[in-house]
N, CA and C of each residue as an Amber inpcrd file, in Angstrom:
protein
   726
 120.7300000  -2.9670000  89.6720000 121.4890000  -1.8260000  89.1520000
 120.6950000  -1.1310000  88.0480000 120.6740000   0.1200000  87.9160000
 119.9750000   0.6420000  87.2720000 120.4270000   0.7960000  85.0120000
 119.7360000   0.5880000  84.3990000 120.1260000   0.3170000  83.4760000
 120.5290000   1.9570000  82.2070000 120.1870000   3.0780000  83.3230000
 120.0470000   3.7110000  82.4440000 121.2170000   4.5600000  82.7430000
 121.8220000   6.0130000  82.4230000 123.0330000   6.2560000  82.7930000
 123.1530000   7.6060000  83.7940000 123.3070000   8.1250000  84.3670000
 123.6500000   9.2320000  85.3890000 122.7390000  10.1410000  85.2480000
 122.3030000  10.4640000  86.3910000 121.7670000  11.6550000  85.6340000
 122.4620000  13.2640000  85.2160000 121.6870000  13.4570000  84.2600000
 122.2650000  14.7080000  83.7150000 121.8720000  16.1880000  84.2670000
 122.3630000  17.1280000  84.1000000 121.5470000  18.5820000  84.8730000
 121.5930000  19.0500000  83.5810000 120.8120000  19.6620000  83.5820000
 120.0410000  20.3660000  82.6840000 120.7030000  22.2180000  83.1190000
 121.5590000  22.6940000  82.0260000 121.9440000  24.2760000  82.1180000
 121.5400000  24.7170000  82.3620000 121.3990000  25.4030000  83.6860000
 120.8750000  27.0160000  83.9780000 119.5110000  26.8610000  84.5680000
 119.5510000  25.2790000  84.7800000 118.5310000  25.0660000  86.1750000
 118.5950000  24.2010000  86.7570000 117.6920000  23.6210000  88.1890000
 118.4370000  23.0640000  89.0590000 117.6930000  21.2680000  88.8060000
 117.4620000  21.1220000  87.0810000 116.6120000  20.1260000  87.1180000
 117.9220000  19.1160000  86.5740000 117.2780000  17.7680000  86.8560000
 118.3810000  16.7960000  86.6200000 117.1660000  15.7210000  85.5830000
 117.9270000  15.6350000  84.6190000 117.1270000  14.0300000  82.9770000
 117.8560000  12.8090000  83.7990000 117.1530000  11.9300000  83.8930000
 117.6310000  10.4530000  83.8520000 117.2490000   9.5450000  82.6730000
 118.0400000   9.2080000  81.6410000 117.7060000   8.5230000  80.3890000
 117.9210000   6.8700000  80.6960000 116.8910000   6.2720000  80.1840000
 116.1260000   4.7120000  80.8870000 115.5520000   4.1200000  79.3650000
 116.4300000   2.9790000  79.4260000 115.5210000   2.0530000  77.9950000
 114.1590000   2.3620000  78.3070000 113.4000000   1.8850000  77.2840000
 111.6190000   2.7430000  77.5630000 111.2850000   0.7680000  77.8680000
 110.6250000   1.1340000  78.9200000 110.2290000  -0.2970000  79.4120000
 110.5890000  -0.5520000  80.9550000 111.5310000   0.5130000  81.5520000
 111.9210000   0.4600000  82.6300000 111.2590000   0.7410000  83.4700000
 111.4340000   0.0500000  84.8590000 110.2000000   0.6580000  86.0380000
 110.5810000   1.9400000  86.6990000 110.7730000   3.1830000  85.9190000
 111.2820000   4.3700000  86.3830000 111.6410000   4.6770000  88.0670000
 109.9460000   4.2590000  87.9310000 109.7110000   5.0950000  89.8900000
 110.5390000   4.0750000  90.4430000 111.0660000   2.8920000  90.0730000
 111.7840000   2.1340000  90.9340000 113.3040000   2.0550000  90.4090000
 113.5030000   2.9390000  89.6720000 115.2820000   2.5390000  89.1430000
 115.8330000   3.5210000  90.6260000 117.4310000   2.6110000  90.9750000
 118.0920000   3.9350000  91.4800000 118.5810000   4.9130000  91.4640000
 118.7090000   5.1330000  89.9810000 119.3140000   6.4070000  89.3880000
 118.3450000   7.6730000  89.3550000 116.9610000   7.0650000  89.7180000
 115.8090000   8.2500000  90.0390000 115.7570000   8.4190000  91.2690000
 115.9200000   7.1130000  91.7510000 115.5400000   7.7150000  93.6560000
 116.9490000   8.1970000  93.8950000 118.2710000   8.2630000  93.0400000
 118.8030000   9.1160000  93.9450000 118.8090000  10.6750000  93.5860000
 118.3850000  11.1190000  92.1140000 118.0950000  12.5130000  91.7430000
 116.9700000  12.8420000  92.6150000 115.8890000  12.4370000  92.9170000
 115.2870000  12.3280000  94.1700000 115.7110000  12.9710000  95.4980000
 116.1380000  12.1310000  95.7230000 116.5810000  12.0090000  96.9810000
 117.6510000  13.5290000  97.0360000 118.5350000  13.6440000  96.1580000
 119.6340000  14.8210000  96.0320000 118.3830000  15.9940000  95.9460000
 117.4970000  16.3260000  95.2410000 116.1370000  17.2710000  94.9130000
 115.5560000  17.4520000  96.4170000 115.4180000  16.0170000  96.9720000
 115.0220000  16.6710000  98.3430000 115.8880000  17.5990000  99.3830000
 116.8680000  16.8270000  99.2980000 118.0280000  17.3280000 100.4380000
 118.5410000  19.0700000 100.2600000 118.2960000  18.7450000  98.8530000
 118.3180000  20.5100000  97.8140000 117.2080000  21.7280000  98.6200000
 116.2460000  21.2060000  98.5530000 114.7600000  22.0440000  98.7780000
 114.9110000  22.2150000 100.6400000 115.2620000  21.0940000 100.8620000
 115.3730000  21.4040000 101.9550000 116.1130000  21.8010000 103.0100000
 117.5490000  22.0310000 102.5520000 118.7340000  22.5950000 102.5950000
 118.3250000  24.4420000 102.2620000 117.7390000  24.3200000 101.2200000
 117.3990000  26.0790000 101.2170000 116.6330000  26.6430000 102.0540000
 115.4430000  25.5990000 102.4700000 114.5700000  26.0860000 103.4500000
 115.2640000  26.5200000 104.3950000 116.5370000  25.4060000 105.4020000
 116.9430000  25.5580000 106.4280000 117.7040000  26.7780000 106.3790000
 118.5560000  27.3920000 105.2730000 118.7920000  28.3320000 105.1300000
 118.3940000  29.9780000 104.8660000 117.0720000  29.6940000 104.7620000
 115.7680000  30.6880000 105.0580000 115.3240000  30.6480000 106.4510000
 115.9810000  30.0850000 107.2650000 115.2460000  29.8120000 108.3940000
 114.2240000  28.9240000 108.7440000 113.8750000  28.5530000 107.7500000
 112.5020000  27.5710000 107.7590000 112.7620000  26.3660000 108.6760000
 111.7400000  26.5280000 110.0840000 112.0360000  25.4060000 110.6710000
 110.8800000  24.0730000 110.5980000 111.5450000  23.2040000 109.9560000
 110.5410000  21.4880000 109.8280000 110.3450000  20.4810000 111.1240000
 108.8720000  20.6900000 111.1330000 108.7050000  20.1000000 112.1820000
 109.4970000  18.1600000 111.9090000 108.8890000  18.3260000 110.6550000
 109.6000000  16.7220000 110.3760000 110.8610000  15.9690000 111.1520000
 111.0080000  15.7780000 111.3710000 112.5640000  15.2460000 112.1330000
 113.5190000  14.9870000 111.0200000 115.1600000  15.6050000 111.0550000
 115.8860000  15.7100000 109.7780000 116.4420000  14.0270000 109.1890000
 117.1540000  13.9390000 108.5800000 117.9820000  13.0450000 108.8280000
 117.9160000  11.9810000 107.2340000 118.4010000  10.9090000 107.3610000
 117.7850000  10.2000000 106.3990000 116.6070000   9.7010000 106.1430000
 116.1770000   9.1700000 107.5410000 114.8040000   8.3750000 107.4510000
 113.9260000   9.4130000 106.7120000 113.9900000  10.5380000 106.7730000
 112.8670000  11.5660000 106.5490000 113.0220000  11.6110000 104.8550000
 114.2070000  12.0630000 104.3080000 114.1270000  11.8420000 103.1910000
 113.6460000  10.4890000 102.3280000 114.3210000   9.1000000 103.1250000
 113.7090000   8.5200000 101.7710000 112.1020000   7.9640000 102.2700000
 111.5210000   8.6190000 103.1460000 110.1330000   9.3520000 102.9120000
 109.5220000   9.7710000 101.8240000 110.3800000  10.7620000 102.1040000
 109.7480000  11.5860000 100.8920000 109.6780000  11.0350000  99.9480000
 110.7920000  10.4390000  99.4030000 110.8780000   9.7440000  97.9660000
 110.1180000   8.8200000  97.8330000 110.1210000   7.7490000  98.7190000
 108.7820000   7.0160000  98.6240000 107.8940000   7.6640000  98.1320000
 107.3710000   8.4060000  98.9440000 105.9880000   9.3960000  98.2710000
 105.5580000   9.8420000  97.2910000 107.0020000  10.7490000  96.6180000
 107.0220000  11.1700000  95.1110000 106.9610000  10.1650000  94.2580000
 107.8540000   8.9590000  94.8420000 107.7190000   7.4120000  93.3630000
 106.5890000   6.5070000  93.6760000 105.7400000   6.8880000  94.6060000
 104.2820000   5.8820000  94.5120000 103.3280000   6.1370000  92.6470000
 103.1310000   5.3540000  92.6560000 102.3390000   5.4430000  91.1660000
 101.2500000   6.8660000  91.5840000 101.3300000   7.2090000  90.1630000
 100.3950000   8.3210000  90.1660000 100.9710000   9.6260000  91.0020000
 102.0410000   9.2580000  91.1390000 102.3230000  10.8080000  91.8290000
 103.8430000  11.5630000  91.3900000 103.3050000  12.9640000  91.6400000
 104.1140000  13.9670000  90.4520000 104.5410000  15.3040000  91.2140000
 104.2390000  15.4280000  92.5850000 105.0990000  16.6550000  93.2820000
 104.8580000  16.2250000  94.9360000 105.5720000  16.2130000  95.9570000
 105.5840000  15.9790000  96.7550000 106.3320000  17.2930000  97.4040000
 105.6490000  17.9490000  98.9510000 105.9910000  19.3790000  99.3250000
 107.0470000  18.8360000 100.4400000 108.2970000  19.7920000  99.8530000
 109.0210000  19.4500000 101.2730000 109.4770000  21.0470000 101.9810000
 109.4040000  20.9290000 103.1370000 108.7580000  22.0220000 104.0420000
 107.8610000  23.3580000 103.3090000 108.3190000  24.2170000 102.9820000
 107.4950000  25.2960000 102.1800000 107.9460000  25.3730000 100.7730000
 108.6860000  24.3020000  99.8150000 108.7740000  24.2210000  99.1350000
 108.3280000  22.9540000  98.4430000 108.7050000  22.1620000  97.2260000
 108.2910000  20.4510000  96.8420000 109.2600000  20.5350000  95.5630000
 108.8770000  19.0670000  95.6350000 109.9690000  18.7970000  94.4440000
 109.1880000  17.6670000  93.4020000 109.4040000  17.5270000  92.0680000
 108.3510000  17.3820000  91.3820000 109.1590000  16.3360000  90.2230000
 108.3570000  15.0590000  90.1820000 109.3270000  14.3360000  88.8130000
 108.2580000  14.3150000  88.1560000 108.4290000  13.6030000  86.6550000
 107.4580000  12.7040000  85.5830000 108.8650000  12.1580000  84.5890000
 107.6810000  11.2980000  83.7300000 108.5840000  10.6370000  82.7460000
 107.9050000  10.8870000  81.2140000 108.6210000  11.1020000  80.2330000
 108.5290000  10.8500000  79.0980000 108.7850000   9.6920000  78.1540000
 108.4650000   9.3760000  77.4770000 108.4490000   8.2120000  76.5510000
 108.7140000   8.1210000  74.5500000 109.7710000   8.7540000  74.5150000
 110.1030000   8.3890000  72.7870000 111.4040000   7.7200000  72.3220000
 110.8750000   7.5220000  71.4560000 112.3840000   6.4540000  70.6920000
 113.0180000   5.5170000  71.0400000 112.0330000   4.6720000  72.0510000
 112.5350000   3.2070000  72.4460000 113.0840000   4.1350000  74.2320000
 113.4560000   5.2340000  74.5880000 113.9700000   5.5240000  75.8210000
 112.2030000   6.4560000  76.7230000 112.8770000   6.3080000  77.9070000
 112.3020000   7.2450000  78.8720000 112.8530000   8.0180000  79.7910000
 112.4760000   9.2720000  79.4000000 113.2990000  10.2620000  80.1070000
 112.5060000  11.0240000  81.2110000 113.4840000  10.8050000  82.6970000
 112.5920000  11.2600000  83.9640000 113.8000000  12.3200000  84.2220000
 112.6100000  13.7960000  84.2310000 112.9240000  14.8580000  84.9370000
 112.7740000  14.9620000  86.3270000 113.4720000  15.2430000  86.9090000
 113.1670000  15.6010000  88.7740000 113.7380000  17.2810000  89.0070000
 113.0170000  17.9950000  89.6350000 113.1350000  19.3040000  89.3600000
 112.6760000  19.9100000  91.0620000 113.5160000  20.7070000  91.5720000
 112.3440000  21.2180000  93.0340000 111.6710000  22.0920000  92.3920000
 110.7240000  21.5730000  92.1530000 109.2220000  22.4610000  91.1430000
 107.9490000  21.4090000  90.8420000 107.2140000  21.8510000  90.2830000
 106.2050000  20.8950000  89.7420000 107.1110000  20.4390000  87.7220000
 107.0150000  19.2470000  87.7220000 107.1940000  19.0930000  86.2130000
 105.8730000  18.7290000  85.4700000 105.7080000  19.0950000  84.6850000
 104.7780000  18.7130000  83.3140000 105.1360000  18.1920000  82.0020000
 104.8240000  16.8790000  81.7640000 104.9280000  16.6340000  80.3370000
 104.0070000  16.1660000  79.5740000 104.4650000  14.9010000  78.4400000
 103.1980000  15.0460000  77.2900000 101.8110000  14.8430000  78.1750000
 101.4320000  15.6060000  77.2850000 100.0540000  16.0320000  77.7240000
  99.3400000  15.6780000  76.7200000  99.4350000  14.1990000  75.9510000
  98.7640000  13.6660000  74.9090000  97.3370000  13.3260000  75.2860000
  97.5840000  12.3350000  76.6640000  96.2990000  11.9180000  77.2810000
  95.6370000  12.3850000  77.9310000  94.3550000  12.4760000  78.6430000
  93.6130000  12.9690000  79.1330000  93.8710000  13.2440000  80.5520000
  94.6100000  11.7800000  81.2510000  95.1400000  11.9980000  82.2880000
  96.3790000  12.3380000  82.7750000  96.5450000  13.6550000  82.0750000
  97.5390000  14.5070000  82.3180000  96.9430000  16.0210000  82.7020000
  95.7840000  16.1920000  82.3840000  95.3760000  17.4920000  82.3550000
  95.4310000  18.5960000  83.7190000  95.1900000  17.7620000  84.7290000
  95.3810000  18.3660000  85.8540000  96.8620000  18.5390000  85.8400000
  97.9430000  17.9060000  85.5290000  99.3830000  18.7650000  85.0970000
  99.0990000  20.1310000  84.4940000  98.6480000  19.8010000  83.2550000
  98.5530000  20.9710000  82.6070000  97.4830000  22.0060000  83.4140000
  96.6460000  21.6960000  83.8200000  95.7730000  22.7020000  84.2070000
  96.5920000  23.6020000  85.5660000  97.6960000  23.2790000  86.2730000
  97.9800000  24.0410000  87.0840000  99.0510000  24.9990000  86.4470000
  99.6710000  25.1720000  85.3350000 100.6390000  25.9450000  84.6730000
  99.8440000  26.5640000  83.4790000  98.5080000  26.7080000  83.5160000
  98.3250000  27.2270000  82.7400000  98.0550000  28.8900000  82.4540000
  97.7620000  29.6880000  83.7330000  98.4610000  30.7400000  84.0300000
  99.7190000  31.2950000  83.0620000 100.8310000  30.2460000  83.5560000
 102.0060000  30.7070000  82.7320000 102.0810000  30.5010000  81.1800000
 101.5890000  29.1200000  81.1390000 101.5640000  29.4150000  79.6190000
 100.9400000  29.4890000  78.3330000  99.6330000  30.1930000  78.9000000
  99.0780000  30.7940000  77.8140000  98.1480000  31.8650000  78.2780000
  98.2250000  32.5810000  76.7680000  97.3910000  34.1280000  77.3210000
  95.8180000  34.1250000  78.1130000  95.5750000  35.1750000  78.1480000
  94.3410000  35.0650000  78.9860000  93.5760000  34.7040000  77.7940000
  93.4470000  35.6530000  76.1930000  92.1550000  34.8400000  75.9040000
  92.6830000  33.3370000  75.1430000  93.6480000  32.6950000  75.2620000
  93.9310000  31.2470000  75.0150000  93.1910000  30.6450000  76.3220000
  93.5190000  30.9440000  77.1480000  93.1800000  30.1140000  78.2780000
  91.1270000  30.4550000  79.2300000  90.4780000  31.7520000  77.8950000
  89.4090000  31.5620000  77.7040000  88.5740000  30.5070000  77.3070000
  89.6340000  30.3480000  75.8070000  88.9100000  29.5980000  74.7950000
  89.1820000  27.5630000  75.4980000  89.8070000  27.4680000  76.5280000
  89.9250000  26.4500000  76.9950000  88.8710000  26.0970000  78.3750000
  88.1650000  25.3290000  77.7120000  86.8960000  25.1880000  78.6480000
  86.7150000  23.5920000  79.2500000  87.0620000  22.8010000  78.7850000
  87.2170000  21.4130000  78.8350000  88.5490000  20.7540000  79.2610000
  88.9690000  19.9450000  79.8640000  90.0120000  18.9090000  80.3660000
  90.9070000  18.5350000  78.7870000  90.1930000  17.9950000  77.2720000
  90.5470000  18.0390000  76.5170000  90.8690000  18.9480000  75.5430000
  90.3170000  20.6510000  75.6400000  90.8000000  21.4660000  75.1180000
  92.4660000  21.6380000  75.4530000  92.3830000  21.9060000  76.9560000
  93.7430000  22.0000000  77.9250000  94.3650000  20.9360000  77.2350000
  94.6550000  19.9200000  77.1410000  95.1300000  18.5660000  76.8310000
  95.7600000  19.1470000  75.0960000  95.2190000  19.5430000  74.6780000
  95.0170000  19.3640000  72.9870000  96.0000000  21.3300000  72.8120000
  95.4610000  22.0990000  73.5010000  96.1370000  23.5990000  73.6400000
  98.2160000  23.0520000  73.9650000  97.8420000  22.2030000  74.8520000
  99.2590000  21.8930000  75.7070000 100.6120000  21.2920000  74.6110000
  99.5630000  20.0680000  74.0770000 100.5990000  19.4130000  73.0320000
 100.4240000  20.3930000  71.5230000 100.1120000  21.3540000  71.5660000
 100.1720000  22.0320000  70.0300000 101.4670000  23.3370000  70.9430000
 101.2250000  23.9140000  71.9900000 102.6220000  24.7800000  72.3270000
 103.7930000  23.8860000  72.4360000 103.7750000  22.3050000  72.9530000
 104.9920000  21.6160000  72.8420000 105.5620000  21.5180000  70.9330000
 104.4110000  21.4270000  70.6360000 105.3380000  21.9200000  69.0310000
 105.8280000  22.8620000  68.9910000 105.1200000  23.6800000  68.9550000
 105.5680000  25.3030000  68.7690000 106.9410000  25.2690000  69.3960000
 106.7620000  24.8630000  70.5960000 108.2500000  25.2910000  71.8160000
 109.5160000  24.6850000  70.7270000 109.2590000  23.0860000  70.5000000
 110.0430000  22.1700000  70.1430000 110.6360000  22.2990000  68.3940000
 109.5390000  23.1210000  67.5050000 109.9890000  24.1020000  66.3870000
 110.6460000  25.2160000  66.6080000 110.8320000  26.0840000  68.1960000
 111.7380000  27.0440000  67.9390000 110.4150000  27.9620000  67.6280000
 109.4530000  28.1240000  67.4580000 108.0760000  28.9550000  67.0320000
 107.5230000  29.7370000  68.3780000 107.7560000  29.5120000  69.5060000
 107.0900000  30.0110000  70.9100000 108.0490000  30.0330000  72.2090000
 107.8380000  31.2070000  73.1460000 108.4440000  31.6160000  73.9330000
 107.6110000  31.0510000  75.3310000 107.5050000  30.3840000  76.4900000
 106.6350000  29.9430000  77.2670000 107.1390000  31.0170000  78.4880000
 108.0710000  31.6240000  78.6540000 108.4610000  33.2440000  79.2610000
 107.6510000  33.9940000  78.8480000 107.1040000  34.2910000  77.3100000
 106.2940000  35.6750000  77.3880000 105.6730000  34.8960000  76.0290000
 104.2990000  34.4350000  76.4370000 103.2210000  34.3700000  76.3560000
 102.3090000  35.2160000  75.7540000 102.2340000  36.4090000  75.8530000
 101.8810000  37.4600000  75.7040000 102.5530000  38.0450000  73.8220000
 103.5930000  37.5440000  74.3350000 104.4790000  38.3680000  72.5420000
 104.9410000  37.4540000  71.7910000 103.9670000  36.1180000  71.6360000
 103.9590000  35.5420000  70.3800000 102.5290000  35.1510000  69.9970000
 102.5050000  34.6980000  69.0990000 101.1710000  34.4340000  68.3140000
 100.1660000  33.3760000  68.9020000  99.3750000  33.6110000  68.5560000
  98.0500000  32.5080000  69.3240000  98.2140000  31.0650000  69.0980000
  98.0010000  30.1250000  69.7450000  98.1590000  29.1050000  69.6020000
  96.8400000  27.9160000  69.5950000  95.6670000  29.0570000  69.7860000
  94.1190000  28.4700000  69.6730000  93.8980000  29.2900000  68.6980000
  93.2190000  28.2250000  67.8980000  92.3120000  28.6410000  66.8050000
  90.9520000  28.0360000  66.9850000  89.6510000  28.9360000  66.9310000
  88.6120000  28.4160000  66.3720000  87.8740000  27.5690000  65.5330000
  87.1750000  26.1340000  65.5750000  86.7340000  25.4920000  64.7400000
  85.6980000  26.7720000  64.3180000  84.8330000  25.9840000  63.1640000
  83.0350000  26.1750000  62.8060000  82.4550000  25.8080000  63.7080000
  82.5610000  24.8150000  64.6280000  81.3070000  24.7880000  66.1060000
  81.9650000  25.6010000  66.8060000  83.0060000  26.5270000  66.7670000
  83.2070000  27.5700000  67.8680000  83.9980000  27.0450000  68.6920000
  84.4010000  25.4460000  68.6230000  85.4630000  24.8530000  69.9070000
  86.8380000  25.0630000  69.4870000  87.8390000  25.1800000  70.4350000
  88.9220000  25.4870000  69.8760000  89.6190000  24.4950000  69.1030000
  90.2740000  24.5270000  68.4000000  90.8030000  23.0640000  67.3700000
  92.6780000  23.7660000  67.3120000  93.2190000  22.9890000  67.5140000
  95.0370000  23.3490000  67.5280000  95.6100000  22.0110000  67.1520000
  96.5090000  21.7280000  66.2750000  97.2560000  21.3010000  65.6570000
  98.3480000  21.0920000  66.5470000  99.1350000  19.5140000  65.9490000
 100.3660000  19.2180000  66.5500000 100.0770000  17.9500000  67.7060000
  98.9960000  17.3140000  67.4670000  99.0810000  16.1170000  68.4290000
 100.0900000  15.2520000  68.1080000 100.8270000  14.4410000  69.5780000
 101.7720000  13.2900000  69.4460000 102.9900000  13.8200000  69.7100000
 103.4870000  14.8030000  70.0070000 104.6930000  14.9260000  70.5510000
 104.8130000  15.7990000  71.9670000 105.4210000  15.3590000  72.5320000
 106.0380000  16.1120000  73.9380000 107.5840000  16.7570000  73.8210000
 107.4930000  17.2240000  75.5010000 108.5900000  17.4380000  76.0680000
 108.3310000  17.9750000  77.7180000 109.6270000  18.0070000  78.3180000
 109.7140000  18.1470000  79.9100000 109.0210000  19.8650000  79.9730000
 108.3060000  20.3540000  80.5470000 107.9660000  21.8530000  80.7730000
 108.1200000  21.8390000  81.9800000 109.1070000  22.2430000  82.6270000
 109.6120000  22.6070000  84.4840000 108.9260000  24.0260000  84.9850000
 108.2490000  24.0880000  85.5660000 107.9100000  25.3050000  86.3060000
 109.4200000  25.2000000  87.6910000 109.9950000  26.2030000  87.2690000
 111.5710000  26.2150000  87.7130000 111.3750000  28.1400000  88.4380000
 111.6470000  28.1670000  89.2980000 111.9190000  29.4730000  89.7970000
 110.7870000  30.8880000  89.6050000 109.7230000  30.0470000  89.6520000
 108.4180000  31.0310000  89.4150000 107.9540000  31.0960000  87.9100000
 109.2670000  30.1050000  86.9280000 108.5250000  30.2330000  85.2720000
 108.6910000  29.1140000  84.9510000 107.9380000  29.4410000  83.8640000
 107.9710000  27.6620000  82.8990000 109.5790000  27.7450000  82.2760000
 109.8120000  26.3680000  82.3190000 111.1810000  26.2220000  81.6300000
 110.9380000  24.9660000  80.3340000 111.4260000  24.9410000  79.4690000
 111.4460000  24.1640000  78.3040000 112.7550000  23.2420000  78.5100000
 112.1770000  22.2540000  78.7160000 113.9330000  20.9000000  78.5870000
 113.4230000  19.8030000  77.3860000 114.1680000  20.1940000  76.5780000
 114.2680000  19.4370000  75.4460000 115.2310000  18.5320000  75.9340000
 114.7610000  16.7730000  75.8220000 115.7960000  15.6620000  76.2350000
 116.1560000  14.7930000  74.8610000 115.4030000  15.2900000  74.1120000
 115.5960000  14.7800000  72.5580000 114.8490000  15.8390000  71.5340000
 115.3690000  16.0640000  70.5620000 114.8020000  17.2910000  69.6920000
 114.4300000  16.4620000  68.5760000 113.2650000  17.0950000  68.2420000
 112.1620000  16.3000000  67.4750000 111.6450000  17.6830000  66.6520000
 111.8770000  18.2650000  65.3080000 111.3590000  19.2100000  64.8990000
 109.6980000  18.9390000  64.1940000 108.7650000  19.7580000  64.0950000
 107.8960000  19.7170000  63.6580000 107.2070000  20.5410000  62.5490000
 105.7810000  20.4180000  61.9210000 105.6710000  21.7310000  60.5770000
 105.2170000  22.5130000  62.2340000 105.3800000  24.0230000  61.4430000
 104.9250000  25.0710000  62.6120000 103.9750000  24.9410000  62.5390000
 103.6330000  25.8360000  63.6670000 101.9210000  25.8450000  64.0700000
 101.5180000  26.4130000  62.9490000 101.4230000  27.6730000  62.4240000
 101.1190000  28.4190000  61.1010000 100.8380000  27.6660000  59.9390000
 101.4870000  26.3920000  59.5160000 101.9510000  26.2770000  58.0730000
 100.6540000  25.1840000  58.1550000 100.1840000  24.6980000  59.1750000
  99.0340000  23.7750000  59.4470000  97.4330000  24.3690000  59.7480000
  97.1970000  25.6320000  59.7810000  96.3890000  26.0430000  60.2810000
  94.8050000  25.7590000  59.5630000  94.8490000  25.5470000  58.2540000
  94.0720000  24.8310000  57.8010000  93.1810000  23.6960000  58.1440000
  94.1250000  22.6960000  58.6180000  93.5420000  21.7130000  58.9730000
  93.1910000  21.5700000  60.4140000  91.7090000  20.8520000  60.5040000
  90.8920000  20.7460000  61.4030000  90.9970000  19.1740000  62.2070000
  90.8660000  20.1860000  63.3510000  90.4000000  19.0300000  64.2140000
  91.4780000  17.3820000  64.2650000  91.0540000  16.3540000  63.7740000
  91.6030000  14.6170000  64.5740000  92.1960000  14.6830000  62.6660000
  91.6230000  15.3880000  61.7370000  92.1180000  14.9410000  60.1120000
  93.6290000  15.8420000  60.1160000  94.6050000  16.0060000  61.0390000
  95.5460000  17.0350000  60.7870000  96.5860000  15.7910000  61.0370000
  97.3610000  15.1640000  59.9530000  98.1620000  14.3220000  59.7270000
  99.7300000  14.8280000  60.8870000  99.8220000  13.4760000  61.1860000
 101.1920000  13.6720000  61.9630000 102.8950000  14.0150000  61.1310000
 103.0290000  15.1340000  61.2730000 104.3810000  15.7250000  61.2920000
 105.2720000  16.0410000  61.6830000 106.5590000  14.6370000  61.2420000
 107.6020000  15.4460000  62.3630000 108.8850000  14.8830000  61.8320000
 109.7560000  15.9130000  61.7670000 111.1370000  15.6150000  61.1470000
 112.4000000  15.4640000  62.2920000 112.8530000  14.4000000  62.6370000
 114.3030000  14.0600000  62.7750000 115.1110000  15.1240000  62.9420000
 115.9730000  15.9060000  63.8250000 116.6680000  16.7900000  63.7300000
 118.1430000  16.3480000  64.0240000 119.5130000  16.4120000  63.5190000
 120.6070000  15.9310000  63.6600000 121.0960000  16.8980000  64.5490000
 120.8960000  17.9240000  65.0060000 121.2200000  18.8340000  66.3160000
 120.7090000  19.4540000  66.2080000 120.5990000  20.0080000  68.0600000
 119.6600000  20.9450000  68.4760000 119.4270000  22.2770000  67.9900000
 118.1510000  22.8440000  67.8370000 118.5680000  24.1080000  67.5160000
 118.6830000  25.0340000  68.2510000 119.4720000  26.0490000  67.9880000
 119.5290000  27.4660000  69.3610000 118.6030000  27.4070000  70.0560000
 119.0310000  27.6840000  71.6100000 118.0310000  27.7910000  72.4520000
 117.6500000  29.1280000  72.5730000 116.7050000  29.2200000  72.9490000
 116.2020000  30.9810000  72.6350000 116.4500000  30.9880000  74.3580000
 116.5000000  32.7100000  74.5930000 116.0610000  33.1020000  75.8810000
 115.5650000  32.1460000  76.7560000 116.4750000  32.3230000  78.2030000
 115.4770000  31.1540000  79.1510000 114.9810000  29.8610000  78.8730000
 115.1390000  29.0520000  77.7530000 115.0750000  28.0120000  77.1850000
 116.3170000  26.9350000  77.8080000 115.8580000  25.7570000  78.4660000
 116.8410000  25.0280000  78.3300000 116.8400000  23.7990000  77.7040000
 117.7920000  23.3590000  76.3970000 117.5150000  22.4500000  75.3840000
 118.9500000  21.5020000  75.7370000 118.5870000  20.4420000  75.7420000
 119.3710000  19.2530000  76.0820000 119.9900000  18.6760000  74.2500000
 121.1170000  18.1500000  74.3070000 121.5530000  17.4980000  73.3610000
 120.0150000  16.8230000  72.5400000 120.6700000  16.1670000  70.9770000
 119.2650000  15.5610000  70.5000000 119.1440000  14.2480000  71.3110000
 120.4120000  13.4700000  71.0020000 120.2730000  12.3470000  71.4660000
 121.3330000  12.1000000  72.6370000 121.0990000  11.1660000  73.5360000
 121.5190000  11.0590000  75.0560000 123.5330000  10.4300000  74.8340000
C-alpha cells in the first residue's frame, strides 16, 4: 500500500502532485502508477477524440505498458500516440513530490544529470540572449536553478520571458555566473507553456539583492514561508505544506 496520500491536481492544469515520505521507491508506489496510468488514458482519450487512430491495440494491457515504460529508472516522458505524458520527482523536507503531467515535466536541476530536462524547455524559458550566454550542460544547470528562485520569490514570469529582467549575469572570465543554487520546483511544460507548480513554498533573497556575489562563494538563502504567496498570471502554486 502506498504510504503517501492521493494524489492532488494541481488548478488550472491537467497535472496531478503525489506527496511520498522522501525515501520512497516513487516509480514503484501505487499512488504514481495510478496518476500514471489516469495521464495515459487522458492523452489518449483526446487523441481518440481528434481522430487519432493507434495502431497500438487499446485496452488495459496497453496502458500499463506504458507505465511500465515511464516508471523504468531514468525515464521522464513516454509518447502516447501523438501526444506523451511526462513524470519526475522532487526531494525536500524529509518528503518527495512526483508530478505526472501529459507533457514533459522538469525539475531541480541542481545536478548535472538533469540538463537534458532543462535543455529541451529552454526555448521557453529564457530569452534569446540568456540562452546565448548558455554554452555548457552546467551553465543550463546553474541558469535553471537561479529562475527556480526567481519563480519561487514571486521575482519571474516563465510565460513572458521576454518582460522581466535577466537572469544571467557575467563573471570576469566572461562565463555566465547566476545565483540561487539548492532549491527547486515542478516546471510542467503544460499546453504549449511552461507552468510553475509550487508543491511546497520555500522563499528566497531575490535574484537582484545577490548580484554581487560570484560564482560557488554565494551563500545559501532561504526563508520558510507560512503561506503561499499570490500566484501571478498562469502560475500554478500548490499549498506550502501537503
Amino acid at each position: 500500500m502506498s504510504a503517501g496520500a492521493a494524489p492532488v491536481g494541481v488548478p488550472g492544469t491537467d497535472v496531478q502532485v503525489v506527496v511520498l515520505p522522501e525515501g520512497t521507491p516513487w516509480r514503484a508506489d501505487p499512488q504514481v502508477r495510478a496518476a500514471v496510468a489516469a495521464a495515459v488514458r487522458a492523452v489518449r482519450d483526446d487523441g481518440a477524440a481528434d481522430g487519432v487512430v493507434h495502431a497500438d491495440a487499446p485496452g488495459g494491457a496497453r496502458v500499463e505498458a506504458l507505465v511500465g515504460t515511464l516508471l523504468a529508472p531514468g525515464r521522464h516522458v513516454v509518447p502516447v500516440g501523438e501526444g506523451r505524458v511526462g513524470v519526475s520527482a522532487s526531494h525536500e523536507a524529509g518528503r518527495t513530490y512526483v508530478a505526472v503531467a501529459p507533457d514533459a515535466v522538469v525539475v531541480d536541476a541542481c545536478a548535472l544529470d538533469r540538463w537534458a530536462q532543462v535543455d529541451a524547455v529552454l526555448d521557453d524559458a529564457f530569452t534569446a540572449a540568456e540562452r546565448e550566454a548558455l554554452r555548457t550542460p552546467w551553465d543550463r544547470v546553474r541558469a535553471w536553478t537561479a529562475l527556480e528562485c526567481a519563480v519561487k520569490a514571486g521575482r519571474a514570469d516563465l510565460l513572458r520571458p521576454h518582460e522581466r529582467e535577466p537572469l544571467v549575469a557575467l563573471g570576469t572570465d566572461g562565463r555566465p555566473v547566476v545565483p540561487g543554487d539548492g532549491v527547486g520546483l515542478h516546471l510542467v511544460r503544460h499546453g504549449g507553456r511552461l507552468r510553475a507548480v509550487c508543491v511546497r513554498v520555500a522563499l528566497v533573497a531575490p535574484v537582484d539583492a545577490r548580484a554581487d556575489v560570484r560564482g560557488d562563494q554565494a551563500p545559501p538563502v532561504a526563508l520558510t514561508a507560512d503561506a503561499p504567496p499570490t500566484a501571478a498570471a498562469g502560475r500554478a502554486l500548490v499549498g506550502a505544506r501537503p
